[in-house]
C-alpha positions in Angstrom: 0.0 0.0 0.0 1.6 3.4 -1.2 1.4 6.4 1.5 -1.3 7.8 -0.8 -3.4 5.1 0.1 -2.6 5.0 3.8 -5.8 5.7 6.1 -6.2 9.4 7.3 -4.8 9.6 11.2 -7.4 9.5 13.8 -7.1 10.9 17.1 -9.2 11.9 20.3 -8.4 15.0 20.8 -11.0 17.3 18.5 -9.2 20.6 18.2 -9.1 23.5 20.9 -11.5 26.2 20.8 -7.9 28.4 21.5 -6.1 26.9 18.4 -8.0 29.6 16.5 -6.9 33.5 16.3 -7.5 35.6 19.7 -10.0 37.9 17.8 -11.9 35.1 16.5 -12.3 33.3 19.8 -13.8 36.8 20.9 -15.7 37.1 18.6 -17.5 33.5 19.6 -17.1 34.3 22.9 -18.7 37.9 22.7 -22.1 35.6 21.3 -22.2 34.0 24.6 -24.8 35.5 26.8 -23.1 36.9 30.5 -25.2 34.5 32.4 -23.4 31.7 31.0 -19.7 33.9 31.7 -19.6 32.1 35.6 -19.8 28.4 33.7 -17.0 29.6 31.1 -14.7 30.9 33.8 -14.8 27.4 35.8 -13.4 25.6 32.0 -9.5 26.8 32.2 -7.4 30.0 33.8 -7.0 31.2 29.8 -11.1 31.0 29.6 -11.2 32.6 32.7 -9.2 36.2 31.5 -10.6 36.2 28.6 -14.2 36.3 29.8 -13.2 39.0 32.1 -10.7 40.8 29.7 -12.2 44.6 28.7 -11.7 43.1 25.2 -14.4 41.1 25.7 -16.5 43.8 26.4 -15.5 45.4 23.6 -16.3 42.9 21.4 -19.8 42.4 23.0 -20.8 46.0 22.2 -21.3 45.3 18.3 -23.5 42.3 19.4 -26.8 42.1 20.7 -27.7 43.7 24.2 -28.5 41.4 27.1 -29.3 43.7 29.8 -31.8 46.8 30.1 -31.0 50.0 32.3 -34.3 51.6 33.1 -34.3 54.9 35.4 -37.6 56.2 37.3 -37.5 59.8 38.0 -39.8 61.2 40.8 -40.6 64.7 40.7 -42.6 64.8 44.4 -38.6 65.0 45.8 -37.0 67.8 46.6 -34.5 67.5 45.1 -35.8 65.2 42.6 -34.8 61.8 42.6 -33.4 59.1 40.6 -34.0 55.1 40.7 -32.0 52.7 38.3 -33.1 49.1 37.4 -31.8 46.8 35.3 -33.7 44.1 33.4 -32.2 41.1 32.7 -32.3 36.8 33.1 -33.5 35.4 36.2 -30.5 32.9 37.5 -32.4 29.9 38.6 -35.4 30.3 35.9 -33.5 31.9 32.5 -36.5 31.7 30.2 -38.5 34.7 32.7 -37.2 38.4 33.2 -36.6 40.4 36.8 -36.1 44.1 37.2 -33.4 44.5 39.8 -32.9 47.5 42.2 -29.2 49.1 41.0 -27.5 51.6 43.4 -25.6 54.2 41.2 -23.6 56.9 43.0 -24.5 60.4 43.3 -22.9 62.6 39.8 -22.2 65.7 40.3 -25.4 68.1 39.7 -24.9 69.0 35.7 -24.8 65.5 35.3 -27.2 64.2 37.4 -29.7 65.8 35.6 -29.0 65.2 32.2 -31.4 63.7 29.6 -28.1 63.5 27.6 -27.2 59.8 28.3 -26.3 56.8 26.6 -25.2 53.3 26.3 -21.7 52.7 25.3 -20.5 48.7 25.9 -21.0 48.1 29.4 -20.9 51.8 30.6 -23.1 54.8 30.7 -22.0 58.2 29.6 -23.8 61.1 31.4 -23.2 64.1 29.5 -23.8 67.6 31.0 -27.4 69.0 29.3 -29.5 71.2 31.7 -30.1 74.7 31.9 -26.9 74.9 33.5 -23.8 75.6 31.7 -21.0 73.1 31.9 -18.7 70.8 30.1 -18.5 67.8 32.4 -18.9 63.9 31.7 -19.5 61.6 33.9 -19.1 57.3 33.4 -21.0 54.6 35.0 -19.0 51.5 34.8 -22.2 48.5 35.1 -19.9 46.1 36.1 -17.6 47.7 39.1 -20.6 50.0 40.0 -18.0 52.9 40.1 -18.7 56.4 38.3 -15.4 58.0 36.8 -15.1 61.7 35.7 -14.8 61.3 31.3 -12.5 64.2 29.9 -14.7 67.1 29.6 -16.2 69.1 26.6 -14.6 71.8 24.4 -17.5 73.6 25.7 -19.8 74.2 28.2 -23.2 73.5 26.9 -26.8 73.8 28.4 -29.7 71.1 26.9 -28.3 69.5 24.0 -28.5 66.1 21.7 -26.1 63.6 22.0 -25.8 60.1 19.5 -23.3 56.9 19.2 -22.2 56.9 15.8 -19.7 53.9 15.7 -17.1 54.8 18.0 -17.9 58.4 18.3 -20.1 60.6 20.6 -21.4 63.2 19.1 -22.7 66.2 20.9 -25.4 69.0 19.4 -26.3 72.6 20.3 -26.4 73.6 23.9 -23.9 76.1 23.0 -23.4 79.9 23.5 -22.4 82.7 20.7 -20.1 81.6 18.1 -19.3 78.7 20.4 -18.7 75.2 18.6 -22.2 74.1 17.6 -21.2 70.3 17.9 -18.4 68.4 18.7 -17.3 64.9 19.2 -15.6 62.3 21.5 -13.6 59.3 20.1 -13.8 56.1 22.3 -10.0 55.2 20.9 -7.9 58.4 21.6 -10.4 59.3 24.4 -10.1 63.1 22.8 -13.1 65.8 22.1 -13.0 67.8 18.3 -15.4 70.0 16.4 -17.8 68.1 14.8 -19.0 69.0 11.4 -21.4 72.5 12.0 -25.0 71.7 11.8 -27.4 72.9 9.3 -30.2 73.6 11.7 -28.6 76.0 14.4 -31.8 77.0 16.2 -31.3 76.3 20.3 -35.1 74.9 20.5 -34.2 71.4 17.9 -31.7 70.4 19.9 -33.4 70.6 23.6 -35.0 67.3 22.8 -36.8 64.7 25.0 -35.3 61.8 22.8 -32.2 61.4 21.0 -31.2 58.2 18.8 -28.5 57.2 16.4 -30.2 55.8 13.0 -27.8 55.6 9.3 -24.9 57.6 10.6 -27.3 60.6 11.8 -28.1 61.6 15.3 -31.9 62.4 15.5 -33.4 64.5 18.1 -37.4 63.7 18.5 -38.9 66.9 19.8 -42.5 67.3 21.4 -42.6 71.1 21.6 -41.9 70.9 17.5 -43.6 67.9 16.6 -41.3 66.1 14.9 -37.5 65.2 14.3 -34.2 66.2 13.3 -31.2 64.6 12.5 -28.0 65.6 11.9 -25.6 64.0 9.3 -22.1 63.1 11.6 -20.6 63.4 7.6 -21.4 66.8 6.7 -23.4 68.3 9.2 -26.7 68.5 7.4 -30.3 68.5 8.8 -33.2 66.8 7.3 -36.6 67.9 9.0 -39.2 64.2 9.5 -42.7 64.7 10.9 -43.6 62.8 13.4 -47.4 61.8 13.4 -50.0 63.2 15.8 -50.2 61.6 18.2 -48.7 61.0 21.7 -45.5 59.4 22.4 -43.0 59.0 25.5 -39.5 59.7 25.5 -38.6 56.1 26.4 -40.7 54.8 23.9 -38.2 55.2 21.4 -35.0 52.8 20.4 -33.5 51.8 17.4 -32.1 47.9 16.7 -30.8 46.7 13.3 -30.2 50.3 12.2 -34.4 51.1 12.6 -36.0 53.3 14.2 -39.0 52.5 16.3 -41.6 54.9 18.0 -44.6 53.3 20.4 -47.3 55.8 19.8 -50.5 55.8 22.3 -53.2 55.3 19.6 -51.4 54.3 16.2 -49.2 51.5 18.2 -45.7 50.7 17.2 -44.1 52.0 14.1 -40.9 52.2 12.3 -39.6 54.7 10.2 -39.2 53.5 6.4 -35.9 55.7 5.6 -36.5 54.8 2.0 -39.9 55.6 1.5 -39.2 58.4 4.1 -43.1 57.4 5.7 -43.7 56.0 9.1 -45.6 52.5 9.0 -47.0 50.2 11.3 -45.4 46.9 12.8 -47.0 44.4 11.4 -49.5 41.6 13.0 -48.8 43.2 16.7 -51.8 44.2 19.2 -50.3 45.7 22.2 -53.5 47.5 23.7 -53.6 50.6 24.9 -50.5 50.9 27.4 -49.6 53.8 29.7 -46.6 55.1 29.7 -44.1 52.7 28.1 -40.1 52.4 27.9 -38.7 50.1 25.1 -35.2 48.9 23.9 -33.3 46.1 22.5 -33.2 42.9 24.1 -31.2 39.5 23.4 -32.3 40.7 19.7 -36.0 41.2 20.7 -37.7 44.6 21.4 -38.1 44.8 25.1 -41.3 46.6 25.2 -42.3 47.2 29.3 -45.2 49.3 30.4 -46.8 50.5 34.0 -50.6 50.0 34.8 -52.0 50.9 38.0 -51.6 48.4 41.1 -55.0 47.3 42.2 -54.7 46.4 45.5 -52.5 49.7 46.5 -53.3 53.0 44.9 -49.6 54.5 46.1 -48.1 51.8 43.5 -48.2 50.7 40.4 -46.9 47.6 38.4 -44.1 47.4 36.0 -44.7 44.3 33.0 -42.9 43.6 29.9 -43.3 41.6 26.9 -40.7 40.7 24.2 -41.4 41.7 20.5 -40.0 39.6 17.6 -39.1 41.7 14.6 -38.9 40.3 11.3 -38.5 42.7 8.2 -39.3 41.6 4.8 -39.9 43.4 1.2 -43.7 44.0 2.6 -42.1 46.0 6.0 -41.5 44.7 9.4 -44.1 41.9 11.0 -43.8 41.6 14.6 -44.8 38.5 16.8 -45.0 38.1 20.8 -41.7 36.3 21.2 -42.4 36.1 25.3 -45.7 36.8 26.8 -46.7 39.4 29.1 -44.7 39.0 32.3 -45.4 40.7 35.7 -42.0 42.5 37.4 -42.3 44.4 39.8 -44.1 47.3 41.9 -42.9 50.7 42.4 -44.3 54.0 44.4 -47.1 55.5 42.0 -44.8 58.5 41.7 -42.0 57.2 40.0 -42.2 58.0 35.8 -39.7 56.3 33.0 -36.9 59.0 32.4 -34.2 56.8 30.9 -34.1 53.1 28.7 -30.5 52.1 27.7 -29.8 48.6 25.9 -26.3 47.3 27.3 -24.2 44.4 26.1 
């Protein structure tokens, strides 16, 4: 028999996930929802770092989110005060959903304050935008539970419109005079520049209720004017979208797979068709008539959770969410109850939704 001919060798090893390149065993790794990390770090030491390596969490950001931040603000305080909560798995039953309690340390005032927040990775970026002037940024790390003082602004702004586009942060309006109009952060150098100056300079489109990131634009959705801007990160140009009449919550806005969705109190949930430039309706979903409502993506589902009134105590009220599939085909976008209504928790009547954040 000629070595041609000679049987392939067999042996029992198969081969080791760590045979392949670093970045690829991320990138499999980054797929792998957190509840699972504990398992993954009992396997090896090597599995073990890398789990816990801030690569990883890198690497999870351009995946899908697996945890919700939701804030209640309540405005019978004085001061006003804030309560965080973050939805995610429950440990000993993973298929239901629990809203845990999340102690986040006092910011400093301009930050505390700030409707100018967002998701980046595993941290939150609180960036000053009140009616006081200032340039500070503050970071809330999710995992240590510590809050870290960012490099601060060019500028000090009041009430402005912030986006993630990519690895940027861009920052709109707030300013004073012939000020930068808009500036932006890069995640790599960890260094603020003028951004491309905006189209639309008037101070009222930028003091917005909601902001998202949607096709490389930051949009600011605006009840006082009744519909939306958003500013081109390329150029700096403003395209002007009506939004339709009818009544909509801040937190009832989020964008997953480059969409933009908007729960509206009568019409239901839409999505904005950037092509036909129309709003339309999600298809094959009846979600009642909810109160006030906070949304945002969820293990690749729309996470959309709603308050109704408790009726056994009229001081409270209870907190239940639902998971949307979303499917988009060349008709639109059909969506379908991917988890049934579930029940979790109870909060003081006087609490309202002030911020929904998708984290990875």
């Amino acid at each position: 028999m000629s070595n041609s001919d000679e049987p392939p060798l067999i042996t029992n090893h198969p081969p080791s996930l760590f045979s392949l390149p670093k970045d690829i065993v991320l990138t499999i790794l980054g797929c792998v929802p957190k509840r699972y990390y504990p398992i993954l770090c009992c396997v090896s030491k090597k599995m073990r770092s890398l789990v816990r390596s801030p690569a990883i969490f890198k690497n999870r950001s351009s995946h899908r989110k697996d945890s919700l931040y939701i804030s209640f603000i309540d405005k019978t305080k004085r001061p006003e005060t804030f309560h965080w909560f973050s939805l995610g798995r429950c440990k000993n039953d993973t298929s239901k959903n629990d809203l845990v309690s999340i102690d986040v340390p006092l910011l400093p005032d301009p930050c505390r304050y700030s409707s100018s927040v967002l998701a980046v990775g595993s941290e939150i970026f609180f960036i000053s935008g009140t009616n006081t002037l200032s340039s500070s940024v503050s970071i809330f790390d999710t995992k240590s539970r510590i809050v870290r003082q960012g490099p601060q602004m060019l500028v000090r702004r009041r009430y402005n419109c912030v986006g993630l586009v990519g690895s940027k942060i861009y920052v709109i309006g707030g300013y004073r005079g012939n000020e930068i109009p808009a500036e932006v952060f890069d995640l790599k150098t960890q260094t603020w520049e003028a951004a491309p100056v905006p189209e639309e300079r008037g101070c009222f489109t930028w003091i917005t209720a909601a902001k998202v990131s949607v096709d490389k634009k930051v949009c600011a959705l605006s009840f006082r004017l009744g519909g939306m801007t958003c500013y081109d990160t390329r150029d700096g140009s403003c395209e002007r979208i009506e939004l339709p009449d009818d009544k909509w919550w801040k937190t009832g806005v989020c964008v997953i797979d480059n969409v933009l969705y908007v729960y509206f109190s009568r019409l239901g949930l839409m999505w904005y068709d950037t092509k036909l430039m129309v709003w339309r309706v999600v298809n094959g979903l009846d979600l009642g008539k909810s109160g006030c409502v906070a949304m945002g993506e969820y293990y690749g589902k729309l996470a959309f959770v709603w308050e109704e009134p408790s009726l056994v105590n009229g001081e409270r009220k209870n907190i239940w969410c639902r998971l949307i599939g979303l499917l988009r085909s060349d008709e639109g976008i059909d969506g379908s109850i991917a988890e049934g209504s579930q029940f979790l928790r109870t909060v003081p009547s006087s609490f309202s939704f002030y911020h929904c954040l998708s984290l990875g």
